[in-house]
TORKOL-4160 file (C-alpha; in steps of 0.2 Angstrom, whole numbers, padded with zeros to 4 digits, m for minus):
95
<pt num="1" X="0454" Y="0438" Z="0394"/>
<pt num="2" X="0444" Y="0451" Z="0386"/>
<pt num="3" X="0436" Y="0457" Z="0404"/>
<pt num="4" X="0453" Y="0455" Z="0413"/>
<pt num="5" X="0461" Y="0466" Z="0401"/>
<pt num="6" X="0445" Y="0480" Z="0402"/>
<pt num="7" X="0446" Y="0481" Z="0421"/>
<pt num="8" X="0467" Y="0480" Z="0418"/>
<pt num="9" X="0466" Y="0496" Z="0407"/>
<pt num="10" X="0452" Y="0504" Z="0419"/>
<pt num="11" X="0437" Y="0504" Z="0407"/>
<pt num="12" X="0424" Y="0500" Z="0421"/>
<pt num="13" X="0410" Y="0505" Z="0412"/>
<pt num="14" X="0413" Y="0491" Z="0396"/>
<pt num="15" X="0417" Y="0481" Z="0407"/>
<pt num="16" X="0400" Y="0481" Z="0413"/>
<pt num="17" X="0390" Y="0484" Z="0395"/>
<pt num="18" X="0398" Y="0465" Z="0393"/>
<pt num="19" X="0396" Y="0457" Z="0408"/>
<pt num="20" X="0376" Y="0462" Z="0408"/>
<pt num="21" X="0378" Y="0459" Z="0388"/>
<pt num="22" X="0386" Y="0440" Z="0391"/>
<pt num="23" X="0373" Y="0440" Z="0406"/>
<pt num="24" X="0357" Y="0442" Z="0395"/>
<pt num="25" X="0364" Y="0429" Z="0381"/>
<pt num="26" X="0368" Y="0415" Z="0396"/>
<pt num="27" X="0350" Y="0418" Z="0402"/>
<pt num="28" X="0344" Y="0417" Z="0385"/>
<pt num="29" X="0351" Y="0400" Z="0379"/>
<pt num="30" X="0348" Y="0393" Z="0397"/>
<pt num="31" X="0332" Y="0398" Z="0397"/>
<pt num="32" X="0331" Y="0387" Z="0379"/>
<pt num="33" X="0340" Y="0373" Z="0384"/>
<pt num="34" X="0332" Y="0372" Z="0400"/>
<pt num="35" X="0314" Y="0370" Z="0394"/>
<pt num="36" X="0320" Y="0357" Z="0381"/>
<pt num="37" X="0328" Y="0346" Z="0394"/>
<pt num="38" X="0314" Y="0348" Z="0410"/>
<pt num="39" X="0297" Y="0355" Z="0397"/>
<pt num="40" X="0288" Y="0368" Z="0402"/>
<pt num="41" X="0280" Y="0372" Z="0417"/>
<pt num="42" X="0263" Y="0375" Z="0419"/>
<pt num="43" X="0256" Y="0388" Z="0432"/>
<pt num="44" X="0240" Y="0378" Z="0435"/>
<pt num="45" X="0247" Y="0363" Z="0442"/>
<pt num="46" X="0243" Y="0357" Z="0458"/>
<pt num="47" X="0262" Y="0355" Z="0464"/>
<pt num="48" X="0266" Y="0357" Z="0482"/>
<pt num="49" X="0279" Y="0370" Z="0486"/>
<pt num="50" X="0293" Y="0359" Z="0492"/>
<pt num="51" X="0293" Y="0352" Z="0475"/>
<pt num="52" X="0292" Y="0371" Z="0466"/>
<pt num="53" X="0308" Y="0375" Z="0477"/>
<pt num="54" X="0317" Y="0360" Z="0470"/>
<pt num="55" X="0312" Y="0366" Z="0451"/>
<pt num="56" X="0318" Y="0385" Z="0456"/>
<pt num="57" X="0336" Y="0377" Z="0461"/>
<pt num="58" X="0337" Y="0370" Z="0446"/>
<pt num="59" X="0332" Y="0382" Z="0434"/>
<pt num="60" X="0339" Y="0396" Z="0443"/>
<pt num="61" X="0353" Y="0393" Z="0453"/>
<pt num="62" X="0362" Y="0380" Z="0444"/>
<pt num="63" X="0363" Y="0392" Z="0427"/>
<pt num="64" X="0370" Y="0404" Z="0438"/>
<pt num="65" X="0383" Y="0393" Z="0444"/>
<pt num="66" X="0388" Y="0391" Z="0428"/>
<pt num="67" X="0388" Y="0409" Z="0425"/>
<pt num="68" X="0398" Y="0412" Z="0436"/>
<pt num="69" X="0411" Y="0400" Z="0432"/>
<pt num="70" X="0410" Y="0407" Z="0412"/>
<pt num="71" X="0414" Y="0426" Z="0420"/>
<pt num="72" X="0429" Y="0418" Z="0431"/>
<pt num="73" X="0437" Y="0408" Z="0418"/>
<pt num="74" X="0437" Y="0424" Z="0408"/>
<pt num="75" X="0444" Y="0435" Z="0421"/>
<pt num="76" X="0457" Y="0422" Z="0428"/>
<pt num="77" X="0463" Y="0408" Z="0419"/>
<pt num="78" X="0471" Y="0395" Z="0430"/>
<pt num="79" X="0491" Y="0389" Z="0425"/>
<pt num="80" X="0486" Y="0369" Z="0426"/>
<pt num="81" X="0471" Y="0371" Z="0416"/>
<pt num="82" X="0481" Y="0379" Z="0399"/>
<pt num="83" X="0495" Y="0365" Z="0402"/>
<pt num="84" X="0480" Y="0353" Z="0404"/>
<pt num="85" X="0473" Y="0359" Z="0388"/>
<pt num="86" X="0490" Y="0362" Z="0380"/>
<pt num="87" X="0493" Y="0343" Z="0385"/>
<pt num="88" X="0477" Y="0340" Z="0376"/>
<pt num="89" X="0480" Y="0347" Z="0359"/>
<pt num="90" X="0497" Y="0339" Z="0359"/>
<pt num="91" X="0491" Y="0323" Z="0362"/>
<pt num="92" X="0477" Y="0327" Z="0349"/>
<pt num="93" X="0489" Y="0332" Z="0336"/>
<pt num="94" X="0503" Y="0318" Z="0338"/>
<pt num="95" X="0518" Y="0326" Z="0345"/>
């Protein structure tokens, strides 16, 4: 909503500063919760490159998907997903 409402009133250049701000934090606790699930990676292995490809999707690209998804829920937020949620907290509160 925030970024949807930036673009709306024409403030490009905010829009921006936050987008490369909520870029550099993603990164950040990916990075973290990447090398607690999968360890770290030592250079000196002897890995063959098909295998160094596989890790590069998957610490890569795969937290970019999700970036990408966190930037398009904030810009556009889909009508069946609030009723789903709206449904949600109904059902959580008892009404």
């Amino acid at each position: 909503m925030i970024l949807k409402e930036a673009l709306g009133q024409g403030h490009y250049w905010i829009t921006f500063i936050f987008l490369a701000a909520l870029a550099v934090i993603f990164i950040g606790m990916a990075r973290i919760f990447i090398s607690m699930t999968y360890g770290r990676v030592s250079i000196e292995e002897n890995i063959p490159q098909g295998s160094r490809q596989g890790k590069f999707f998957w610490r890569t690209l795969v937290p970019g998907v999700f970036f990408v998804l966190a930037v398009w829920m904030g810009m556009y937020f889909p009508s069946w997903f609030s009723s789903a949620l709206e449904a949600a907290a109904k059902g959580l509160r008892g009404v």
